[in-house]
DSSP file (Angstrom, degrees, kcal/mol; ACC not computed):
  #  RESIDUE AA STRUCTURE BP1 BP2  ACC     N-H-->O    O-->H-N    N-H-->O    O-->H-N    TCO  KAPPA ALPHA  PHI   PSI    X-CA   Y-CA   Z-CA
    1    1 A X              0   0    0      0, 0.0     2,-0.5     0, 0.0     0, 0.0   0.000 360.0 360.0 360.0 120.3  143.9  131.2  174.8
    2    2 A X        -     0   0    0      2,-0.0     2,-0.1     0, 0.0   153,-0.0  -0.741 360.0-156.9-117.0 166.0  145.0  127.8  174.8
    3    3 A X        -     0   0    0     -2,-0.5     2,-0.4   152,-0.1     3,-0.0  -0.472  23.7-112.9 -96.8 153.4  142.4  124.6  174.2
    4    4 A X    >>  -     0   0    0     -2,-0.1     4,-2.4     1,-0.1     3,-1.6  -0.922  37.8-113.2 -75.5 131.2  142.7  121.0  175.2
    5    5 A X  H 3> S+     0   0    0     -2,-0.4     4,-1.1     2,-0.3     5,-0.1   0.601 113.0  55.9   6.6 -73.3  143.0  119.0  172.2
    6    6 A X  H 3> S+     0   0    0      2,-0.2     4,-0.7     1,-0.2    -1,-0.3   0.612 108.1  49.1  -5.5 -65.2  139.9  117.3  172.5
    7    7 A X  H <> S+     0   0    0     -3,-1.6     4,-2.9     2,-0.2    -2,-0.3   0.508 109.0  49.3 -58.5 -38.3  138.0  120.5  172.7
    8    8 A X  H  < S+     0   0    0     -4,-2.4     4,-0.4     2,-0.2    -3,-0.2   0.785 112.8  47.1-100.8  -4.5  139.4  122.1  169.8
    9    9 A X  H >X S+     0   0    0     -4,-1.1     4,-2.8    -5,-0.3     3,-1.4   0.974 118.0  48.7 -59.6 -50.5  138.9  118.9  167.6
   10   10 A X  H 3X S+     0   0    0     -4,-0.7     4,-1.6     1,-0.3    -2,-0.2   0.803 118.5  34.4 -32.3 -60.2  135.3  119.0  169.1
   11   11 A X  H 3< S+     0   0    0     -4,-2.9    -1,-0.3     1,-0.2    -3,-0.1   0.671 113.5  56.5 -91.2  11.2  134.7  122.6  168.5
   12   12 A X  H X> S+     0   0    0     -3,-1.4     4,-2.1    -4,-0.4     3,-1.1   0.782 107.3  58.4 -89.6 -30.8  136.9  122.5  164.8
   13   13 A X  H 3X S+     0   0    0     -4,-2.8     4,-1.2     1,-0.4     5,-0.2   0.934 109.0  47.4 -70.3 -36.0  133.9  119.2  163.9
   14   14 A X  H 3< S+     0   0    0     -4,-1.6    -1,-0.4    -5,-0.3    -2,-0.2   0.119 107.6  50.8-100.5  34.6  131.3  121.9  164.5
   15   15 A X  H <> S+     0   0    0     -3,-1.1     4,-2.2    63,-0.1    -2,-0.2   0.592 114.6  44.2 -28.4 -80.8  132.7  124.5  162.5
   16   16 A X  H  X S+     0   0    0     -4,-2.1     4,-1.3     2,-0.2    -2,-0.2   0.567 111.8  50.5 -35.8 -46.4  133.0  122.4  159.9
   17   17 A X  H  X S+     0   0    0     -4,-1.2     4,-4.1     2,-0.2     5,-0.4   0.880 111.8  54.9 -78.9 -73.8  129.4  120.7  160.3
   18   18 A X  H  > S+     0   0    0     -5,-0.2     4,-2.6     1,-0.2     5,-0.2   0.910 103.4  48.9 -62.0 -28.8  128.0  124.1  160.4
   19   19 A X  H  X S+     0   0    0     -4,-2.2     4,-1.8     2,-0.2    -2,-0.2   0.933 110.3  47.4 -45.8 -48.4  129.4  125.2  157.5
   20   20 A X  H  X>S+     0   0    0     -4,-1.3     4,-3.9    -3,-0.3     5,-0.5   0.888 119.9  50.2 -70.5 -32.9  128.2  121.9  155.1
   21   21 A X  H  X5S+     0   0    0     -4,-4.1     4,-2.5     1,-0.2    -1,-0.2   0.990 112.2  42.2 -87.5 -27.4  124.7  122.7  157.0
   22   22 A X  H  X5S+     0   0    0     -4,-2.6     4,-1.8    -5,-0.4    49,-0.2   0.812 115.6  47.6 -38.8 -51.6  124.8  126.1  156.2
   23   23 A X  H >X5S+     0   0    0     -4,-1.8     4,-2.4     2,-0.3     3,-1.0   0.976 109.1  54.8 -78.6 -71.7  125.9  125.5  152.7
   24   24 A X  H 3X5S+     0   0    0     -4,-3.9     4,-3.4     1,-0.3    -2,-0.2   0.939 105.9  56.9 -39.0 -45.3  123.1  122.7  152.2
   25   25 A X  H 3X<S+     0   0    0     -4,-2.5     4,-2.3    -5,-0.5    -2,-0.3   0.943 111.4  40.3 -52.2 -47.5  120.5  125.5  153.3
   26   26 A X  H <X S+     0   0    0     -4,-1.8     4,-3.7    -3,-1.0    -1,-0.2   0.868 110.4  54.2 -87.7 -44.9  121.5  127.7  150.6
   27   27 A X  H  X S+     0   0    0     -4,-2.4     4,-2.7     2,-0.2     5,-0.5   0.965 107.3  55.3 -55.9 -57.1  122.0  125.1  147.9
   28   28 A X  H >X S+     0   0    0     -4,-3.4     4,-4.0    -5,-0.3     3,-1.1   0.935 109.7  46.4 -24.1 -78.4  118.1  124.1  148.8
   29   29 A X  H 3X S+     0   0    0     -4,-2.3     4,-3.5     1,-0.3     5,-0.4   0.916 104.5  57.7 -39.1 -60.1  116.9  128.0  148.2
   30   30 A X  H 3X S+     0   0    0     -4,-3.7     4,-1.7     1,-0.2    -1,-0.3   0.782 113.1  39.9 -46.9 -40.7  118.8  127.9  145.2
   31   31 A X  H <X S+     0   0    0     -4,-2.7     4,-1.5    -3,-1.1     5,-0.4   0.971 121.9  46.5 -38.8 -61.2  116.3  124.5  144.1
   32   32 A X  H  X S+     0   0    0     -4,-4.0     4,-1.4    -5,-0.5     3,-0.3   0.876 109.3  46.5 -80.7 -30.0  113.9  126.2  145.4
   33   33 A X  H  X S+     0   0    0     -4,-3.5     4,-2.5    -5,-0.2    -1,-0.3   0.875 119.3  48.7 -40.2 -48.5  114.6  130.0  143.7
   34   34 A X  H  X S+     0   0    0     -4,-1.7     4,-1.1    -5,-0.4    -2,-0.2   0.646 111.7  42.6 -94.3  -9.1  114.9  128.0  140.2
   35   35 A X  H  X S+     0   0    0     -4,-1.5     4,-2.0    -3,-0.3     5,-0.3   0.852 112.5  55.7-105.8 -42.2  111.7  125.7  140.3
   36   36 A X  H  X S+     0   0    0     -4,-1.4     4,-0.8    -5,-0.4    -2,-0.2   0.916 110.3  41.9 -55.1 -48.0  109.8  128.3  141.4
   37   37 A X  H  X S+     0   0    0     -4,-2.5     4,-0.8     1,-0.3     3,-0.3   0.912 112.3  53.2 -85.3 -20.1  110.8  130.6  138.4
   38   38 A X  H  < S+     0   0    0     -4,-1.1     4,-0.3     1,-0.2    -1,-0.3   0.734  97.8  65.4 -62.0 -17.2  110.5  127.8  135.9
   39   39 A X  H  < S+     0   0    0     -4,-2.0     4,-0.2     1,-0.2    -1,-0.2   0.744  97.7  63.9 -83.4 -13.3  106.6  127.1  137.4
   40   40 A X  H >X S+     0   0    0     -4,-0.8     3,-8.3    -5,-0.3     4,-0.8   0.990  80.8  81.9 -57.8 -48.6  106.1  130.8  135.8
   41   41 A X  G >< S+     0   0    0     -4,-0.8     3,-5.1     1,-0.4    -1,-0.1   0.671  90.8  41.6 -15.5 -83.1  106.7  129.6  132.5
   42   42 A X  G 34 S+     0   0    0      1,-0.4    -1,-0.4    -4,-0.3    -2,-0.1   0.543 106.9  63.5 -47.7  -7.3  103.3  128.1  131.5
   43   43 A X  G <4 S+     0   0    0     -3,-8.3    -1,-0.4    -4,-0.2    -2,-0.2   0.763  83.9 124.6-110.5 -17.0  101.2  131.6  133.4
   44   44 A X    <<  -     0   0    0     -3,-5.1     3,-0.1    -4,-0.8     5,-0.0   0.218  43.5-174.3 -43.9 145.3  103.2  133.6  130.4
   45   45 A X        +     0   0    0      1,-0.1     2,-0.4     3,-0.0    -1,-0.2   0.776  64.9  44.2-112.0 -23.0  101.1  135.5  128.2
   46   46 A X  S    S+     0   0    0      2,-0.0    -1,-0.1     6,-0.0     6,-0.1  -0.824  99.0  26.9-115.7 162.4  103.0  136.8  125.6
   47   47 A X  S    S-     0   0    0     -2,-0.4     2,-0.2     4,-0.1     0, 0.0  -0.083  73.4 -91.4  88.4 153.5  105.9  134.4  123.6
   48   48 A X    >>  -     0   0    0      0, 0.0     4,-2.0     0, 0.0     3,-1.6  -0.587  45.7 -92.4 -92.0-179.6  106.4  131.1  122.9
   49   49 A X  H 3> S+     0   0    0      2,-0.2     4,-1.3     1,-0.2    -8,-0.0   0.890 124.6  55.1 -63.0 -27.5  108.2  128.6  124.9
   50   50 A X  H 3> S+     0   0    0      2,-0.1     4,-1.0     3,-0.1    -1,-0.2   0.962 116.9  38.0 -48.6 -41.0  111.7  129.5  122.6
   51   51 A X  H <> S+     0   0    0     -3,-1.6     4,-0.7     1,-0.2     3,-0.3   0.986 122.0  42.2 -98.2 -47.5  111.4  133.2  123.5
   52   52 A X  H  X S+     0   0    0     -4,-2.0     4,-0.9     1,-0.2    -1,-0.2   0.802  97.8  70.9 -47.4 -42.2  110.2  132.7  127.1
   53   53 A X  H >X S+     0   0    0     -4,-1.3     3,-1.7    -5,-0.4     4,-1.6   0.878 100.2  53.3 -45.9 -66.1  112.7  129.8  128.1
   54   54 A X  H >X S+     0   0    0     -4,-1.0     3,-2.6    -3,-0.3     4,-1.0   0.894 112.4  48.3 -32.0 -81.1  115.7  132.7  128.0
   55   55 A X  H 3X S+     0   0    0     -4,-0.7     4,-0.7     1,-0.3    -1,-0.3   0.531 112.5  35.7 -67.8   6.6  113.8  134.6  130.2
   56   56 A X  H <X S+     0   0    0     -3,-1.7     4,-1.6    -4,-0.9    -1,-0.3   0.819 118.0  57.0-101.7 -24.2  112.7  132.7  133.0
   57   57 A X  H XX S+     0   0    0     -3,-2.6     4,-2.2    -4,-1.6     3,-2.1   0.986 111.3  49.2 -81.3 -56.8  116.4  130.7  132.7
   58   58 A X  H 3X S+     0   0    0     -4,-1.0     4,-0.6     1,-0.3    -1,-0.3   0.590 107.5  49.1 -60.1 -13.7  117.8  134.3  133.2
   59   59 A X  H 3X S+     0   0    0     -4,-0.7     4,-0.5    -3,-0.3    -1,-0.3   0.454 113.9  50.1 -60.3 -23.0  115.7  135.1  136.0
   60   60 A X  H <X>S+     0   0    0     -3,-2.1     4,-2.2    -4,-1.6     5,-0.8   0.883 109.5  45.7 -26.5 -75.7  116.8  131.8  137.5
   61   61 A X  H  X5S+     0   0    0     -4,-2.2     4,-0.7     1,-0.2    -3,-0.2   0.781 110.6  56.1 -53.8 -32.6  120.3  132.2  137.0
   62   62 A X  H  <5S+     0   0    0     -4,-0.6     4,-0.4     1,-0.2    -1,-0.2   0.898 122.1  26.9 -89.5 -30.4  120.2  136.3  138.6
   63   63 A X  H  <5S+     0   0    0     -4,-0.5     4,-0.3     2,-0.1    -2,-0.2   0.437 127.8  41.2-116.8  -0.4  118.6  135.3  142.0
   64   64 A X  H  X5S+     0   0    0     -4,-2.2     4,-1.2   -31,-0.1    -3,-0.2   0.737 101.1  75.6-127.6  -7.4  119.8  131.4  142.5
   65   65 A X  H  X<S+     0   0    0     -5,-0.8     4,-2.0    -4,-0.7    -3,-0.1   0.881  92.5  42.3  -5.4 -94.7  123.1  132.0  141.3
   66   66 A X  H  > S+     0   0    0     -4,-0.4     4,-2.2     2,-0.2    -1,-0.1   0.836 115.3  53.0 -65.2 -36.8  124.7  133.7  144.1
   67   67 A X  H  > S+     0   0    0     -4,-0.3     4,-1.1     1,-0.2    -1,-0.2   0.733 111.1  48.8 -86.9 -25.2  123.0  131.2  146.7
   68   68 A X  H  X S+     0   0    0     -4,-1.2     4,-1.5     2,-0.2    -1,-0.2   0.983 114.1  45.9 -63.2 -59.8  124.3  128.2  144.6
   69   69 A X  H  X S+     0   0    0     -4,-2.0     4,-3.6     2,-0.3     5,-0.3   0.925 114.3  42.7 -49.0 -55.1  127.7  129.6  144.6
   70   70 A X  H >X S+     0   0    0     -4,-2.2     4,-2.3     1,-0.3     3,-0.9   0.920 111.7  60.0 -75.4 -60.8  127.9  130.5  148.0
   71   71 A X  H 3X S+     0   0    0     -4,-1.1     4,-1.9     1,-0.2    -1,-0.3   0.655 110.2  49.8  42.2 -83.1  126.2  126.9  148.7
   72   72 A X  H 3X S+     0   0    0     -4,-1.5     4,-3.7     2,-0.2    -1,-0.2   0.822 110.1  39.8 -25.9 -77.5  129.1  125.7  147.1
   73   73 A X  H <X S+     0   0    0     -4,-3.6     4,-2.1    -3,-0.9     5,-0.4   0.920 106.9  59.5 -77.8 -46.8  131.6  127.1  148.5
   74   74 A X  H >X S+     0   0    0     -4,-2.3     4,-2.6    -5,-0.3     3,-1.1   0.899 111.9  50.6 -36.2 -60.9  130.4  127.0  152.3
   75   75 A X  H 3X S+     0   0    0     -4,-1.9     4,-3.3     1,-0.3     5,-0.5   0.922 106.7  48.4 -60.7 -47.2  130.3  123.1  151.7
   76   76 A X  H 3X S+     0   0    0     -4,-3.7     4,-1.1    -5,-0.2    -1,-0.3   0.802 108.1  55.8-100.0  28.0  133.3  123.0  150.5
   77   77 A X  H << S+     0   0    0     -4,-2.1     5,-0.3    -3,-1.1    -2,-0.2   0.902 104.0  55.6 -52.1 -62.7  134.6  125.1  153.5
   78   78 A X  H >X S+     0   0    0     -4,-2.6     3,-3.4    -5,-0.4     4,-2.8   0.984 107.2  49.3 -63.6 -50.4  133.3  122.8  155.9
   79   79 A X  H 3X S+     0   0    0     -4,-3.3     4,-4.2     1,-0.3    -1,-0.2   0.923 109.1  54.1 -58.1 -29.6  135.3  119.8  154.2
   80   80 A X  H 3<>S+     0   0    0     -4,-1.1     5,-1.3    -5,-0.5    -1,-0.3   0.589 107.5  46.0 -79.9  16.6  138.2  121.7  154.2
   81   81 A X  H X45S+     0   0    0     -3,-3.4     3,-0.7     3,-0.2    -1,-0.2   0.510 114.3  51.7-120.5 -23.9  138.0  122.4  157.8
   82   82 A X  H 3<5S+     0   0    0     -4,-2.8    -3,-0.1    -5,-0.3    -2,-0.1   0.977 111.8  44.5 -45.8 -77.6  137.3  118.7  158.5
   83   83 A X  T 3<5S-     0   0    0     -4,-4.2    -1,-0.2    -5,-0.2    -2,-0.1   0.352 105.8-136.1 -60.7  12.7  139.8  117.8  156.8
   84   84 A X  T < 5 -     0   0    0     -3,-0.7    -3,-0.2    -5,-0.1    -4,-0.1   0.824  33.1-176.2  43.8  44.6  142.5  120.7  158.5
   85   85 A X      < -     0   0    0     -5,-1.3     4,-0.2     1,-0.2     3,-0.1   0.068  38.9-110.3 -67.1 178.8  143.7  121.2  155.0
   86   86 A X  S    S+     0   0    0      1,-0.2     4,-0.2     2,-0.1    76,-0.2   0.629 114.9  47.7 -94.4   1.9  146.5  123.8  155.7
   87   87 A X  S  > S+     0   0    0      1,-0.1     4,-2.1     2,-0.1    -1,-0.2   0.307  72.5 102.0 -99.3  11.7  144.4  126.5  154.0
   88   88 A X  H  > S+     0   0    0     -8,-0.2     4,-1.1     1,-0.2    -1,-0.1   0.760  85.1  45.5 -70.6 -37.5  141.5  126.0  155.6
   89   89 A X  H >> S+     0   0    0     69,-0.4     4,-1.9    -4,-0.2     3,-1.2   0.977 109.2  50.7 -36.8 -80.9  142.3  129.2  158.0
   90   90 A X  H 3> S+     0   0    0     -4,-0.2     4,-6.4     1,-0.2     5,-0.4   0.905 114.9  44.0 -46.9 -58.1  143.3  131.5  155.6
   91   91 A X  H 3X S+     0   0    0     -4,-2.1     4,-2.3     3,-0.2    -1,-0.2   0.827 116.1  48.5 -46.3 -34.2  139.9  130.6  153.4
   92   92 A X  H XX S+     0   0    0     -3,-1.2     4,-2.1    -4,-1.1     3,-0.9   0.991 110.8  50.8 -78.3 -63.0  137.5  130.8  156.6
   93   93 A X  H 3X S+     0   0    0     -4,-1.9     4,-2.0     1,-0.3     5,-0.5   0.815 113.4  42.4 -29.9 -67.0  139.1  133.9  157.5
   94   94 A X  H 3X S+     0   0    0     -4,-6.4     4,-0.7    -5,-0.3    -1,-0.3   0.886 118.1  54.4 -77.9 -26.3  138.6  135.8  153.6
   95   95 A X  H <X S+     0   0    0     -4,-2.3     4,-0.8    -3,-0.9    -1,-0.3   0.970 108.1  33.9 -48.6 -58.3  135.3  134.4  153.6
   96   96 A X  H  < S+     0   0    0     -4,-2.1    -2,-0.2     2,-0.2    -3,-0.2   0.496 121.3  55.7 -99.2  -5.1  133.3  135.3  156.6
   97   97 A X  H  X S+     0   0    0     -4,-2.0     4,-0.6    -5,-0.5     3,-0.3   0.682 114.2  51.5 -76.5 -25.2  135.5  139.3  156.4
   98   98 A X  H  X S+     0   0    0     -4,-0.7     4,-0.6    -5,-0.5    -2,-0.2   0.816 112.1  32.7 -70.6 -37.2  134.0  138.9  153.3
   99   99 A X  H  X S+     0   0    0     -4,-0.8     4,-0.5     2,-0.1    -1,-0.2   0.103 101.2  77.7-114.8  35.3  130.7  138.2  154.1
  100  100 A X  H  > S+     0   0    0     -3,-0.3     4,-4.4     3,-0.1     5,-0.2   0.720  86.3  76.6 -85.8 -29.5  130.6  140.5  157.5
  101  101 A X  H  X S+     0   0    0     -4,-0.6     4,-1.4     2,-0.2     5,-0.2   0.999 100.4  28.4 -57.4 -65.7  130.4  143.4  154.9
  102  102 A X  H >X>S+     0   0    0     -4,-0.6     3,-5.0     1,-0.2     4,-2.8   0.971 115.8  66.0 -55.1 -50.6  126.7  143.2  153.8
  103  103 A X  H 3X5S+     0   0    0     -4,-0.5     4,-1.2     1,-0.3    -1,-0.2   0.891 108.9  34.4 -33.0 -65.9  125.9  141.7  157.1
  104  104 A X  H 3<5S+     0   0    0     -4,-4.4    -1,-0.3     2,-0.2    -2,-0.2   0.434 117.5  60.1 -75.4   8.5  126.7  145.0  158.9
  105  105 A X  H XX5S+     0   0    0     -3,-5.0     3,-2.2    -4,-1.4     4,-1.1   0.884 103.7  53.9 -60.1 -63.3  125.2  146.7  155.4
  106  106 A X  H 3X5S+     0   0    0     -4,-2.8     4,-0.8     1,-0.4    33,-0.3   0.691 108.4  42.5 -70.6 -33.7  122.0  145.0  156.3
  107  107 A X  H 3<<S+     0   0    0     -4,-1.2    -1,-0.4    -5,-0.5     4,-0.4   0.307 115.7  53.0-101.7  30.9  121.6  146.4  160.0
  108  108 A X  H <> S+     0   0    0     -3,-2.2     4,-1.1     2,-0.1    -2,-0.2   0.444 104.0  50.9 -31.3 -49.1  122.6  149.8  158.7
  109  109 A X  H >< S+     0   0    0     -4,-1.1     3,-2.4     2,-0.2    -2,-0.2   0.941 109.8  56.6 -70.3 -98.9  120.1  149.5  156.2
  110  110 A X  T 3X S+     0   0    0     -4,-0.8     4,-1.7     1,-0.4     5,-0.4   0.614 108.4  46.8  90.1 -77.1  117.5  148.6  159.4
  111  111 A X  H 3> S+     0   0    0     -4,-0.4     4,-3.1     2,-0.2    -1,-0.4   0.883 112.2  45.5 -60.4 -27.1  118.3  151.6  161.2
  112  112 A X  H X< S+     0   0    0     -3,-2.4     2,-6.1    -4,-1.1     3,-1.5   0.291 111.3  49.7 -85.0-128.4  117.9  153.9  158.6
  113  113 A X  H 34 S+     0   0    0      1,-0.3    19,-0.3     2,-0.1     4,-0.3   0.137 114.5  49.9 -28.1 -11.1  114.9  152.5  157.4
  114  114 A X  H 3X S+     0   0    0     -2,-6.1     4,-0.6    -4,-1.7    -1,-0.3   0.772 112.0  48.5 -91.6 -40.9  113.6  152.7  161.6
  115  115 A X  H XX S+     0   0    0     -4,-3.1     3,-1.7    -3,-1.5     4,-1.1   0.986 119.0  39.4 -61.0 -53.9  114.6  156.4  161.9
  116  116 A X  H 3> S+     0   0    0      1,-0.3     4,-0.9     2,-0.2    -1,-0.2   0.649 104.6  60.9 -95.5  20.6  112.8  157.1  158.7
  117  117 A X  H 3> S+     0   0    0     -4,-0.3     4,-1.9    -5,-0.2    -1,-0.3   0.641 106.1  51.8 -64.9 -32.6  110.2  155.1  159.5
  118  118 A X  H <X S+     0   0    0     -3,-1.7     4,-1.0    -4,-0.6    -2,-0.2   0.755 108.1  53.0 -67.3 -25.2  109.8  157.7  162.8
  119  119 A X  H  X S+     0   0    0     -4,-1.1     4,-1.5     2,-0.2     3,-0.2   0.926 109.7  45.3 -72.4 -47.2  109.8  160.5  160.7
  120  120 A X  H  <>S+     0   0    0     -4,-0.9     5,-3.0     1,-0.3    -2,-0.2   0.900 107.6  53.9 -72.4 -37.4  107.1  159.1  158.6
  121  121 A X  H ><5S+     0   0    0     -4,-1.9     3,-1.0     3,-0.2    -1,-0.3   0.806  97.8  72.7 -66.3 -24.8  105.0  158.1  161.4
  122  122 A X  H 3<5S+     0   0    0     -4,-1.0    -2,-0.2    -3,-0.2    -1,-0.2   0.906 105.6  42.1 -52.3 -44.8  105.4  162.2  162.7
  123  123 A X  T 3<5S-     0   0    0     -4,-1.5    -1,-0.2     1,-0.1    -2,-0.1  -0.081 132.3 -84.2-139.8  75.4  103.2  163.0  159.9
  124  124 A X  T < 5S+     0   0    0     -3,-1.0    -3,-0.2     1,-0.3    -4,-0.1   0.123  99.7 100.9 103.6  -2.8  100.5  160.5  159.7
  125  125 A X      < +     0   0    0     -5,-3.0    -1,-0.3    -6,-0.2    -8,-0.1   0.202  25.8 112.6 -86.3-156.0  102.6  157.7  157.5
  126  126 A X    >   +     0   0    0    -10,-0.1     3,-5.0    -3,-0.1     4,-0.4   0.190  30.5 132.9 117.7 -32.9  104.2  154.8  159.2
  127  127 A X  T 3  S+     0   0    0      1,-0.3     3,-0.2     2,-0.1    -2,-0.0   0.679  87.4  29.3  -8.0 -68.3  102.1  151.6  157.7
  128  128 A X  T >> S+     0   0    0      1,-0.2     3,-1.2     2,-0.1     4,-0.5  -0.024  82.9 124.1-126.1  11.7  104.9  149.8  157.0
  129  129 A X  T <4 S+     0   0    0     -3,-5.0     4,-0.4     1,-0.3     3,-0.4   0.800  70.0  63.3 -73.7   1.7  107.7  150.9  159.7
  130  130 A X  T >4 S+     0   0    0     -4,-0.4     3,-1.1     1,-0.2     4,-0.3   0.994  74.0  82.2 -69.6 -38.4  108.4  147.7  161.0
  131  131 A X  T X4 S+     0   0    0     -3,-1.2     3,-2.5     1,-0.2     4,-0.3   0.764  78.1  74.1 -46.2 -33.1  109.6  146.2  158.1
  132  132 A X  T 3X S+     0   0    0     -4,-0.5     4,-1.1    -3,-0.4    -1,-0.2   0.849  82.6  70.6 -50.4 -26.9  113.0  147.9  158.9
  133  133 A X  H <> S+     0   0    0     -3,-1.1     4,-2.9    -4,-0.4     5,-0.4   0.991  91.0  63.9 -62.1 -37.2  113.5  145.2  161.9
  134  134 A X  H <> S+     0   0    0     -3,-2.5     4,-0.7    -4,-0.3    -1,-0.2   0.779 101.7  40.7 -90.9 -13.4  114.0  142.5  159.2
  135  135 A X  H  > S+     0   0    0     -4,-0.3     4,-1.0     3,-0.2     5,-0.4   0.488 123.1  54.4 -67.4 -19.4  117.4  143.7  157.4
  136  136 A X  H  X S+     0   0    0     -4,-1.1     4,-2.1     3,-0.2     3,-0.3   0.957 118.8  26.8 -62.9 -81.9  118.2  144.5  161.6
  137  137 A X  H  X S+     0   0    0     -4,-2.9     4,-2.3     1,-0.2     5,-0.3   0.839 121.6  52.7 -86.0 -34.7  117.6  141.2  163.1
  138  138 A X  H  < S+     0   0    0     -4,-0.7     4,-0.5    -5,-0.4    -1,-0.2   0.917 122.4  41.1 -73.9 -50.4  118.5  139.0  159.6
  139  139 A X  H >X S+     0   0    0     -4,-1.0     4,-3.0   -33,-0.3     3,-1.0   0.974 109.6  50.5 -23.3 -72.4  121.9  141.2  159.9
  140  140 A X  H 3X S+     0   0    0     -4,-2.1     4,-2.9    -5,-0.4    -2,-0.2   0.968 111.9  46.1 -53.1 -56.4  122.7  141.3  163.0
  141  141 A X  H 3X S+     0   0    0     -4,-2.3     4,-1.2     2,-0.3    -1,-0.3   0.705 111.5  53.6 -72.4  -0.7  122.4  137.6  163.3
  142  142 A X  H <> S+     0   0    0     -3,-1.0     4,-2.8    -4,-0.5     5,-0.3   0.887 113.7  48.3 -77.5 -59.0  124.6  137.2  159.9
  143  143 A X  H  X S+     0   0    0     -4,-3.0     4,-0.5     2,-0.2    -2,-0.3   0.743 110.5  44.8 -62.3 -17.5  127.2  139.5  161.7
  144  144 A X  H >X S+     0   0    0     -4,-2.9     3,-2.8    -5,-0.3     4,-0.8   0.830 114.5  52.3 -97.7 -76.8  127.4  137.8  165.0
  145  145 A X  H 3X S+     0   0    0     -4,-1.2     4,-1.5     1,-0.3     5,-0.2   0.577 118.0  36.3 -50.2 -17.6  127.6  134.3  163.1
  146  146 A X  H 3< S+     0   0    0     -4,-2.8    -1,-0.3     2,-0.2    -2,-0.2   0.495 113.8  53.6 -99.0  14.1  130.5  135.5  160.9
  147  147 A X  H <X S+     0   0    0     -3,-2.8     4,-0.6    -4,-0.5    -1,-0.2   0.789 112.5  51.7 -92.9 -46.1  132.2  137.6  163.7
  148  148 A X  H  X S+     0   0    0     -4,-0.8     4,-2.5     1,-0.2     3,-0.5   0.827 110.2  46.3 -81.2 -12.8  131.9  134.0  165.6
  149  149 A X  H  X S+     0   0    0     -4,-1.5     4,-1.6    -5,-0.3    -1,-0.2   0.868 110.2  52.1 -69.4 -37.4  133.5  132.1  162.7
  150  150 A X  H  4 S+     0   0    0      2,-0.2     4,-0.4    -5,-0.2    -1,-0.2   0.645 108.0  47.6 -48.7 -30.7  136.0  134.5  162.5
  151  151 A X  H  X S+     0   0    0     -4,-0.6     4,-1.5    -3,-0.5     5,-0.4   0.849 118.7  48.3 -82.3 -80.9  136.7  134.2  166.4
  152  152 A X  H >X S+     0   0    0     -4,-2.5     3,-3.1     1,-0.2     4,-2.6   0.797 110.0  45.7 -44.4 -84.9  136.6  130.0  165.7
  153  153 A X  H 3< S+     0   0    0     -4,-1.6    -1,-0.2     1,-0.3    -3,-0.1   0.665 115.2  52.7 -76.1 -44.5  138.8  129.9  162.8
  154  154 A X  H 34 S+     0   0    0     -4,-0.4    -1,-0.3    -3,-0.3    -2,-0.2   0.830 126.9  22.2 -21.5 -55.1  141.6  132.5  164.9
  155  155 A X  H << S+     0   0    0     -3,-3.1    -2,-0.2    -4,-1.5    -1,-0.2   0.812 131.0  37.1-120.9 -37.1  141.8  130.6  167.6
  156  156 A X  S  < S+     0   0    0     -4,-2.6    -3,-0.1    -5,-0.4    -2,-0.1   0.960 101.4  77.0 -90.7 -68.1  140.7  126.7  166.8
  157  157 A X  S    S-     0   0    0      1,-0.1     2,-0.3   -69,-0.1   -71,-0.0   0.120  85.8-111.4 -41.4 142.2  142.5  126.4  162.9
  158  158 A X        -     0   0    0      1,-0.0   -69,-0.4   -74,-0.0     2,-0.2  -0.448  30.4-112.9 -72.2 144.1  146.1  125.9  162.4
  159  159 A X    >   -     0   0    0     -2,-0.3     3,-1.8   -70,-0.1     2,-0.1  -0.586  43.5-105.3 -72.7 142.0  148.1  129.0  160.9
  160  160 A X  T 3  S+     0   0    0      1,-0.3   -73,-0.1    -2,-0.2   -74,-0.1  -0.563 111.7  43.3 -77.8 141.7  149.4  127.8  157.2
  161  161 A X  T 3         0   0    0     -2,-0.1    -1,-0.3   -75,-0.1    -2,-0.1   0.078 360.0 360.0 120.8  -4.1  152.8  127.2  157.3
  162  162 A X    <         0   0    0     -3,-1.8    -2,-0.2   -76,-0.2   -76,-0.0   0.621 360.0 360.0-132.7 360.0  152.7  125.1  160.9
């Protein structure tokens, strides 16, 4: 399919753009994962601040971690697709195949948790079957955005080597 020029700077600037905003969002949680488990500190009841400090810094580090990293790296995604580096393809590409997996985990996870959420509601259980809708729709819409970055980077990015 081929673009005007124009259009594929156009749609290569929002690519890019979404990525750095994408990327900001995630770095944010991570702020907001890590202050949140440092305000525990002070409610501890047993330890002092030597022996606590480890654990709340390792409870930091296991859930705001991964959302820095990937933070990180989305931003600096987006610059390299700003900038057209010549690898900028190749990266978007092993990224968002990379992160399609859990996405289509996560609505897997959805349906099985809605089928046995039917079951459970057959005999008199059922409280809580909705909650399967939120690994569905919070999937799905992680797989259609990295299916459509995947689509963008194909069609809009230059192939290394040209």
């Amino acid at each position: 399919m081929a673009f005007d020029g124009t259009l594929v700077r156009s749609l290569t600037c929002l690519l890019a753009v979404v990525h750095v905003i994408w990327g900001a969002a995630l770095l944010a949680a991570a702020a907001s994962w890590t202050v949140s488990a440092f305000r525990i500190l002070p409610h501890m009841s047993s330890g002092t601040l030597h022996t606590n400090l480890p654990i709340v810094a390792m409870l930091a580090v296991t859930f705001a971690g991964p959302l820095l990293l990937l933070g990180l790296w989305l931003v600096a995604l987006g610059r390299a697709i700003w900038r057209r580096d010549a690898a900028a393809r190749t990266r978007v590409l092993w990224t968002h195949a990379v992160l399609l997996a859990p996405a289509l985990l996560a609505v897997l996870v959805g349906i099985a948790d809605l089928r046995a959420a039917e079951r459970s509601a057959a005999h008199g259980g059922g409280l809580l079957g909705g909650i399967g809708l939120i690994p569905l729709v919070l999937g799905g819409a992680l797989a259609a955005l990295n299916a459509a970055a995947l689509a963008a980077a194909r069609h809009l990015l230059p192939s290394p080597g040209i």
